[in-house]
N, C-alpha and C positions, 0 to 999 in steps of 0.2 A: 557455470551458473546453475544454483540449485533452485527449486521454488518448493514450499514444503506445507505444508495445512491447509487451509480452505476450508469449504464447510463438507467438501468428501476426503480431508485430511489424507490427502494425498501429495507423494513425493514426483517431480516432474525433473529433468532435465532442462537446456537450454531450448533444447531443438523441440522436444515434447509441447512445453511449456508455449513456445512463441508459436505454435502451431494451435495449440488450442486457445490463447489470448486472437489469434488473427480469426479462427473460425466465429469466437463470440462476437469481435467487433461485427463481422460480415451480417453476421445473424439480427443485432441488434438493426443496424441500415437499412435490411432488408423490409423488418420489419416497421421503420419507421420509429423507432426508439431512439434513445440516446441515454447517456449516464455521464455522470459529473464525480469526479473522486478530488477530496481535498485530504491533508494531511497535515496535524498536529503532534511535536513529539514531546517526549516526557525526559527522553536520557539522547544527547550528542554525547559520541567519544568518538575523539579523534586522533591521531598521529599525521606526519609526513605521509607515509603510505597506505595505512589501514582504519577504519572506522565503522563502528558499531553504531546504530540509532534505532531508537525504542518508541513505538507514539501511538496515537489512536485515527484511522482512518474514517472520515465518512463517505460514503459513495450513493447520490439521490439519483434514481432513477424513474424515465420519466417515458410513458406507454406513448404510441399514437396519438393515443385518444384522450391525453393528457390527465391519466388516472397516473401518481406518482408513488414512489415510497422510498424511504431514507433507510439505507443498513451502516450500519458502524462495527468497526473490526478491530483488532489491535497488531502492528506490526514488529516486527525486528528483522531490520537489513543489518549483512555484513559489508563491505565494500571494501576495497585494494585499487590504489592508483598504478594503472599500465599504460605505457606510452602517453602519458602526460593527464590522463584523463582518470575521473572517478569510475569506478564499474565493479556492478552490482555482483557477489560473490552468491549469497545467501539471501533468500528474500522466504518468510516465515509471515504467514499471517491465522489467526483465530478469531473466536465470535466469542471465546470461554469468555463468562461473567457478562453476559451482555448486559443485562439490567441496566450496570450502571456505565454503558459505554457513553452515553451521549454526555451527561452530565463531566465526563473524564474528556471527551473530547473537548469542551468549550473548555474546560481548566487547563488543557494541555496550552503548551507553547505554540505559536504560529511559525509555521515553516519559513518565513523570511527573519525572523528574530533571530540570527544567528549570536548576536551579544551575549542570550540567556543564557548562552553553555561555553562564552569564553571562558576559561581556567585564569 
């Protein structure tokens, strides 16, 4: 598994990657924080084993002290089924064009609408 952008548009590993996602949760705890991520997409493609999806993230976060704030991102996972299961190949996210990311999130697709992108 690769992870690749972000806002220090950096490429990570598996092992890299699940070690700095476990440091931030820890940090967040510590601190008395928390964050919320939802996910809207624009493009499903799929086969039997492989699939591509393209969407707009929001992710609100929210202080102690209940001072909050909303950032929106855009993603593109790749995925490959192994041993019966979906799993994550590629995961790609950016902040490019924010402007209009909120606006493209509430137009995007809802992650349970699978129907939108039957063929």
């Amino acid at each position: 598994m690769f992870r690749a952008g972000g806002p220090a548009k950096q490429v990570f590993g598996f092992a890299d990657y699940s070690d700095q996602i476990e440091k931030w949760f820890a940090d967040l705890a510590d601190r008395g924080s928390s964050v919320s991520i939802s996910f809207r997409f624009v493009e499903r493609i799929a086969s039997n084993d492989v699939a591509s999806e393209r969407g707009i993230f929001q992710m609100v976060s929210k202080r102690a002290d209940g001072d909050g704030r909303t950032f929106y991102g855009r993603f593109h996972t790749y995925a490959r089924r192994t041993d019966g299961r979906g799993r994550i190949c590629v995961d790609y996210d950016t902040d490019e064009r924010s402007a209009t990311l909120e606006e493209e999130f509430l137009a995007a697709i809802d992650v349970d609408d699978v129907d939108a992108f039957a063929a």
